[in-house]
N, C-alpha and C positions, 0 to 999 in steps of 0.2 A: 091465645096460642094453642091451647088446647082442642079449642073447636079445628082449628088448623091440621093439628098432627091426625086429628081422628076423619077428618070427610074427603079434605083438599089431597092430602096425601098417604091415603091407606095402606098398611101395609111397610110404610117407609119408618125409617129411627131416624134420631139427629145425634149427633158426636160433637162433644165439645174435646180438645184438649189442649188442657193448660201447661204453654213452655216456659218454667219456670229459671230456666237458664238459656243463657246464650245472649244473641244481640236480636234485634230486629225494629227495625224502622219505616214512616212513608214518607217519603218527598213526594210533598204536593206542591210547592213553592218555594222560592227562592233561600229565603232563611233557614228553615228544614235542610236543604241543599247543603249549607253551611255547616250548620248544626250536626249533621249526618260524616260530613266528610271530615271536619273537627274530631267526633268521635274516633273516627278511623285512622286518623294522623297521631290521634292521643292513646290510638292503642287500648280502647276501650273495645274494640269488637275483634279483639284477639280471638282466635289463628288470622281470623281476614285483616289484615295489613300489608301495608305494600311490600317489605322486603320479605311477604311469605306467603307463596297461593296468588301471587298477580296474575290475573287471568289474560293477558297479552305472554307472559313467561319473560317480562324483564328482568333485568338482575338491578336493585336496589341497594346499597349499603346503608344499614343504620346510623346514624350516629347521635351521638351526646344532645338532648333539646329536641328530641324526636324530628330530626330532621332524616328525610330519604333520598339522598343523590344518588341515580343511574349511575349502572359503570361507565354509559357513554356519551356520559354529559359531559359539557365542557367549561372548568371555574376557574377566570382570570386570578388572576395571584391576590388581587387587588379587591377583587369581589366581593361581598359578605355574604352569607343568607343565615338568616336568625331562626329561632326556632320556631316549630309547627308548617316545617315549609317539606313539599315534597317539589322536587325538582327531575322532569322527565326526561327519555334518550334524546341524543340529541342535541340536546339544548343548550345554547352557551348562552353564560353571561360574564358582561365583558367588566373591564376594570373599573371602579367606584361605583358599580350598581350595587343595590341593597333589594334585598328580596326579605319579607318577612312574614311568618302566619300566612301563605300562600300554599298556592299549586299550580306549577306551572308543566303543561304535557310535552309533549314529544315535537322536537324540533322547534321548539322556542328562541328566538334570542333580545336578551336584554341588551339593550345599549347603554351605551358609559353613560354614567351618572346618573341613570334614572333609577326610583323609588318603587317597588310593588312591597303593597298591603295590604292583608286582608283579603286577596283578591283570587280569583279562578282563570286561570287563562288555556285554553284548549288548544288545541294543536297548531303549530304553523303559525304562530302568533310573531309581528316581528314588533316589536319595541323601539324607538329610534332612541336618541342620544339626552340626556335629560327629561325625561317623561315622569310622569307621576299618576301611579294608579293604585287609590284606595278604595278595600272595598267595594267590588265591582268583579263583573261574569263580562268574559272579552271571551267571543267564540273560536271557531277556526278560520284562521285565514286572516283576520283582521292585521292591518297594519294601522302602527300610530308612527306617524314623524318625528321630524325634532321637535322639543318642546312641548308636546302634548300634555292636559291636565285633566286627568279623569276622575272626577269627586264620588263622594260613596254613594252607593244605591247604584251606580248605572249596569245597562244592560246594553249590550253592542252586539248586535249578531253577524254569524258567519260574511267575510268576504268584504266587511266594510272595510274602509280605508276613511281618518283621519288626516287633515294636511297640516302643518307645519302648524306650530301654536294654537292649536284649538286647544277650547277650554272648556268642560262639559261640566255644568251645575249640578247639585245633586239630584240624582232619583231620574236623570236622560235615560230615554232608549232611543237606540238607533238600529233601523235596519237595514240592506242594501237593497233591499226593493220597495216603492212605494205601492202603497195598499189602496183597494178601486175604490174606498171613502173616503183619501186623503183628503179631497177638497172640500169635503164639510167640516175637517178639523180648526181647531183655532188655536194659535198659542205654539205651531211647530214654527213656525220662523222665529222665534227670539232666541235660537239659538243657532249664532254665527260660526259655518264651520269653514277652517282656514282652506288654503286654494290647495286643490286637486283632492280634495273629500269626495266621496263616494260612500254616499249613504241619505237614510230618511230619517229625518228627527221626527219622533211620535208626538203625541199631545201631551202636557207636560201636569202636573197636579190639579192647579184652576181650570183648567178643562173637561178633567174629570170629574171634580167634584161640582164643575156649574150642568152638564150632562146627567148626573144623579138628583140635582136639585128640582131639572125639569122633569125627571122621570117621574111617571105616576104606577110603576111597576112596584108595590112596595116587598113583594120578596127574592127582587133581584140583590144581590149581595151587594154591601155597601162599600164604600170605598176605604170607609174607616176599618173595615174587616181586612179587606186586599192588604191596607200598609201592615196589618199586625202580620202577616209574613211575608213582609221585603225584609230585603237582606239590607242590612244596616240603619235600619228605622227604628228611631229608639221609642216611639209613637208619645213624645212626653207630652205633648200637644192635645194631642187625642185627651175628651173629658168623658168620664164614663156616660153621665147626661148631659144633656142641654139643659140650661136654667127652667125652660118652659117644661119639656120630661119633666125634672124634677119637683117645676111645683103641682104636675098633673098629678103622679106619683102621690106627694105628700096629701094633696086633695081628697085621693080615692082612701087612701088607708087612712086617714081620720073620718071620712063619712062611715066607715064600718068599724070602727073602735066608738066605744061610748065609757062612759063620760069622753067629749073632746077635748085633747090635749090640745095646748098652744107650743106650736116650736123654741119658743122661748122659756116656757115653763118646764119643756121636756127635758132641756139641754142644763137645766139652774138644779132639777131635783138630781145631776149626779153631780158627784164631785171632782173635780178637775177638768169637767166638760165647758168649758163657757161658751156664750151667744156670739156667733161672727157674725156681723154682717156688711165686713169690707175684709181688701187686701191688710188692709192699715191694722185693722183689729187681727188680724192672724200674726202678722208681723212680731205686733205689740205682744200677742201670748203667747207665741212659740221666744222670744225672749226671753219673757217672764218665767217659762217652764224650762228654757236653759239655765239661767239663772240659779233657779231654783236647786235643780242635778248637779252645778257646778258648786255651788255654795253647800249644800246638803252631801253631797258624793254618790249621787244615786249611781246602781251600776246603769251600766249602757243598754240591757233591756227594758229596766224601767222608763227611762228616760224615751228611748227609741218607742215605747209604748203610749207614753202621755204626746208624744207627739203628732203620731198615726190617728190616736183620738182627736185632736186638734185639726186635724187634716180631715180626716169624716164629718168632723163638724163644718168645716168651712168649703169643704167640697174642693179642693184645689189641687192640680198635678202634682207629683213627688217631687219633679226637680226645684218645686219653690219651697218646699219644703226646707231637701239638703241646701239650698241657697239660702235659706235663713238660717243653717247651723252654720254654714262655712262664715257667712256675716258675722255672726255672734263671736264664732273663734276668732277669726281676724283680728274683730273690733278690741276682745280681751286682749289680746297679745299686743296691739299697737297702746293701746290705751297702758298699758303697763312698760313697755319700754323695752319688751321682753327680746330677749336675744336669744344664740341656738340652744343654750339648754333650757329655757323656757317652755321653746317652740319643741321641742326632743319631748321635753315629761308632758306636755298637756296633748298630743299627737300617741304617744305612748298609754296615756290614759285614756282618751276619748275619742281619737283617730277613728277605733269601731264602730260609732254610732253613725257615721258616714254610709256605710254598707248596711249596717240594722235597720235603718227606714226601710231598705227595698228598692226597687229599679236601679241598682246600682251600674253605673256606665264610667269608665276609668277618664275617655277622653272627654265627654262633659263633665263629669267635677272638676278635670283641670281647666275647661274654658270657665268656671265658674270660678275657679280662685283667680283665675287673672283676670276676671271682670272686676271681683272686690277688690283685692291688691293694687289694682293701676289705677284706684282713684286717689289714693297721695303716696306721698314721697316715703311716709314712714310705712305704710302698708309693701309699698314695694320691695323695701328693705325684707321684709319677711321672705319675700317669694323665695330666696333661692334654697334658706332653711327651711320651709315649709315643702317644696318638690323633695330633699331629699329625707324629711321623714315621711311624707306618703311614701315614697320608695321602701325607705327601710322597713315600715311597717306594712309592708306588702299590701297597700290599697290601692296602688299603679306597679305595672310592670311595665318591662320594655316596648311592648309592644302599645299597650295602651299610650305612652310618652310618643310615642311615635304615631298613633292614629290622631293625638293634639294636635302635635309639631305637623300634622299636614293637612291639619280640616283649616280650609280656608275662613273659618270664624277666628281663626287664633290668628287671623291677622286684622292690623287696626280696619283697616280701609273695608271690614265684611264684617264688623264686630257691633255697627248699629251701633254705637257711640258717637259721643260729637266728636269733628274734627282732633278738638283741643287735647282729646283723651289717646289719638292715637298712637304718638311717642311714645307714652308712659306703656301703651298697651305691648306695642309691637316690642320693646325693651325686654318685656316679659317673656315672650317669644324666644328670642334671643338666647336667655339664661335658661330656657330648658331645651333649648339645641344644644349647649352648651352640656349641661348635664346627658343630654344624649348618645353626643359626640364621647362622651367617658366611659360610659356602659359600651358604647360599640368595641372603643378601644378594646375595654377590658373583655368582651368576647372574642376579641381577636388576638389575645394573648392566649387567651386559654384553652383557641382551638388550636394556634401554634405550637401549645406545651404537646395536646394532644396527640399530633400526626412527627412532634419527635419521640 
């Protein structure tokens, strides 16, 4: 740097200055995108919010759950929208539609009874009648029909058009013009779009990761990189290495340590560290070390700490992790006969440790407790005490209840279980509509107290 400032650039100074207040952000990708305009709905990059400095010169009103409806939007009597939602001029939504955690721009209209979630929708957007969009950047211009179901992750650009019942997987892009390589692509026809669609299905995940496998580019960016900023990608999949990485890894840094440790020797000289080497044996120790916290009372960071270690050791995603504590809970409360104050003081106690591992995601822990719970009769008894103390102990919110109740995994028939599982499954389902349908209620009392 130095050789720099004195030959390359004589004469010149460099200025740093550090803005130790304010807001400032880069959208480079899709989730950032999110993350960015989250901030801004939550009033984190105050003066700049919508009902102040909007650079169109809207008039927004505030209200109660940082919600922002235009003066000249238009809300069925009948309509909801939940909080974190901004709603642009314009825009009507019509009666039993639910809008949540969204942005919907100018000149939008929702149709009766459909669902947005999570989602961005830009101008001229029209919505048909029953529609369901989680999660998901819908451009300008796009039209969806009756029945449409748009899963999280997709990307829909300007001007397409959706026909009656289509059904989009997650992580679709569609665009309305087809691109001059389409016909090398593989994998855009599996996705059946209903009649009078207008639009190009892109290539879909296995496509792009079979096109990175044949690449011999090795610092073209990976595709494991790309999901870590899509919008709704929880990357739990994603393993930091590959088994072969990691035994190359362990190879090189024992050729240059001396004396050579053995992995198994490394892992016995600490204590509470033990040797995995299956699912089975992690199972079996993350038990043994719940066990342990529960019978002992360790608090919830020690415990949430012996198990991280346990997890380093065995090299395995977070979510099997939390899926071995939420097992553990279950299995103590069924195994015991426990009823709601059971399930109240042990959630009250321990609930925490759920969020203390890390990668905490509201609507996978709940697909995780209705995988454990709907495998018997007496586990499923739990579920409907068990949804309302995550609720009370604030480790689901509304919205999170509601990205469950619409990720197509929360139903039997997408849930990778045998047939035989899927009543008990879908049952589950069921009972936290059920809980859903009560919180709506009860936001809709308390916007009514409001606006008397």
């Amino acid at each position: 740097m130095h050789g720099v400032l004195t030959s390359d650039i004589l004469g010149k100074t460099m200025h740093c200055h550090i803005a130790r207040s304010g807001y400032a952000a880069r959208v480079r990708d899709t989730r950032s995108y999110a993350s960015v305009s989250k901030d801004i709905i939550s009033r984190w990059s105050f003066p700049l919010v919508p009902d102040n400095n909007h650079p169109t010169q809207h008039d927004y009103d505030y209200r109660a759950g940082n919600k922002y409806i235009a003066k000249k939007a238009e809300l069925s009597r009948n309509s909801r929208v939940g909080k974190n939602t901004m709603v642009g001029p314009s825009t009507r939504v019509e009666d039993d539609a639910f809008v949540t955690n969204s942005v919907l721009g100018a000149s939008c209209e929702i149709g009766s009874g459909s669902t947005i979630s999570g989602s961005y929708l830009f101008n001229d957007v029209h919505i048909g009648v029953r529609c369901q969009v989680v999660d998901s950047i819908i451009g300008d211009g796009v039209r969806l029909e009756r029945g449409v179901k748009v899963d999280k992750g997709c990307i829909i650009a300007k001007g397409v058009v959706l026909g009656e019942g289509t059904v989009l997987s997650p992580f679709t892009r569609i665009s309305k013009e087809q691109p001059e390589d389409a016909e090398e692509w593989e994998g855009s026809d599996q996705v059946e779009l209903g009649p009078g669609s207008t639009g190009w299905v892109w290539p879909d995940d296995k496509h792009r990761e079979s096109i990175e496998a044949e690449s011999e580019d090795e610092d073209e960016e990976t595709f494991a990189n790309v999901r870590l900023g899509r919008l709704a990608d929880t990357c739990s999949d994603i393993e930091t290495y590959e088994s072969d990485q990691a035994s190359t890894l362990a190879s090189e840094s024992e050729s240059d340590i001396s004396p050579p440790i053995s992995p198994t020797s490394s892992t016995s000289e600490l204590p509470g560290i033990p040797s995995l080497d299956s699912a089975a044996d992690f199972q079996s120790e993350c038990t043994q070390s719940l066990k342990r916290a529960f019978d002992e009372q360790h608090t919830i960071d020690n415990a949430a700490i012996e198990l991280k270690t346990l997890r380093m050791a065995s090299n395995v995603p977070l979510p099997q992790v939390r899926q071995a504590v939420i097992e553990f809970i279950i299995q103590k409360l069924s195994d015991e006969g426990a009823g709601r104050p059971e399930v109240k003081k042990i959630f009250e106690r321990w609930g925490g440790l759920l969020k203390q591992i890390g990668g905490y995601d509201e609507a996978e822990t709940l697909l995780q407790f209705q995988r454990v719970c709907c495998k018997t009769p007496e586990r499923s008894r739990l579920f409907p005490a068990v949804l309302t103390e995550l609720y009370q102990n604030e480790l689901i919110e509304e919205d999170g209840l509601t990205d469950w109740f619409m990720d197509s995994q929360s139903k039997g028939t997408n849930s990778h279980l045998s047939p035989d599982m899927h009543a008990p499954y879908d049952q589950l389902r069921v009972i936290g509509g059920q809980l859903l349908q009560q919180l709506r209620a009860q936001d809709s009392e308390s916007e009514d107290e409001e606006d008397e």
